[in-house]
Every structure is written in structure tokens, then in C-alpha cells.
N, C-alpha and C positions, 0 to 999 in steps of 0.2 A: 188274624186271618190265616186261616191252612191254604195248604195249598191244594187241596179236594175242593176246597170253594174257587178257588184263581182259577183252576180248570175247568172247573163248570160255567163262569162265565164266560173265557174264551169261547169255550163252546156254544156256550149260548150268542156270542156275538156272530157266530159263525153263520146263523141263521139269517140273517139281515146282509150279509154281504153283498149278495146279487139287489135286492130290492132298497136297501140306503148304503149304498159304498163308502160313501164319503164321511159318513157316520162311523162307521165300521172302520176305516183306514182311522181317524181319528181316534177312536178311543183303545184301537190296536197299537197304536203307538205312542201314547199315552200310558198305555198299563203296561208295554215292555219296558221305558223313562223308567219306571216306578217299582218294578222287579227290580231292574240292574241296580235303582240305587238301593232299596234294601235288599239286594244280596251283599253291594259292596260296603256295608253297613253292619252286615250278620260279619264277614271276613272282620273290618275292621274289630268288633268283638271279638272275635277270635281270638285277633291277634294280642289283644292287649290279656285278653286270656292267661295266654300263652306265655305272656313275660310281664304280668302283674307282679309276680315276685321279686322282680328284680330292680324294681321302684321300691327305693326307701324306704319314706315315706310319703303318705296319700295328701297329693296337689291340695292347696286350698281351690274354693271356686273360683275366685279371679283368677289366679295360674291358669287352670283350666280351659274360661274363660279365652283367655292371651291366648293361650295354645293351640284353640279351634281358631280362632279370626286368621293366626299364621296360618296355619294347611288350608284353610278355604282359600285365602289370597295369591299362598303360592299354588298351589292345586288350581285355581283360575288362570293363572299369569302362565301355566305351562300347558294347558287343555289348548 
């Protein structure tokens, strides 16, 4: 998805604000949720970008694996 489409539907929800609010607050806050996490998704790519090189060699999947359940749990336990 671009972001030429993300702006056309905010805009498009823009219409509906006065006549379903509650609808419109919902799904406004919903699609911001869903931005921020893939923006901080796009940085995360970034980053590993940014210092692939400097990794070895490439994790097997279970590493990998291991690797995500840690950052989500600690990433939870600190939010």
C-alpha cells in the first residue's frame, strides 16, 4: 500500500465525521495503531540494513525465531 492511497482514505473518512463520529474516531485510530507500527517496522529494516554486515554469519530460523519472542517480551515488560 502507498501512501497516495493511506491519504485518500483518511480523507475519505473525513467525510463521515460529523454524520458517524464514532465510526470515524474508530477507524482514525485504528489506521494511526497500524502506521506507527509499520513505520516502526520500516526503521527496524533500516536498521538491520544498516549493520547486516557486521553479522557473521546469517542466524538459522530457530535463532531467529528466539530472537523475536525476546524483543517482543522484553519490548512488552517495558511498554
Amino acid at each position: 500500500m502507498n501512501n497516495d492511497r493511506i491519504n485518500e482514505i483518511i480523507e475519505r473518512m473525513e467525510t463521515f465525521k460529523e454524520s458517524h463520529p464514532n465510526m470515524h474516531a474508530l477507524w482514525s485510530y485504528y489506521l494511526s495503531l497500524k502506521i506507527k507500527s509499520l513505520n516502526d517496522c520500516i526503521v527496524q529494516c533500516e536498521n538491520i540494513c544498516n549493520t547486516i554486515n557486521t553479522i557473521p554469519n546469517d542466524p538459522d530460523p530457530e535463532t531467529l525465531i528466539t530472537l523475536i519472542t525476546f524483543s517482543r517480551l522484553i519490548s512488552e515488560n517495558t511498554a
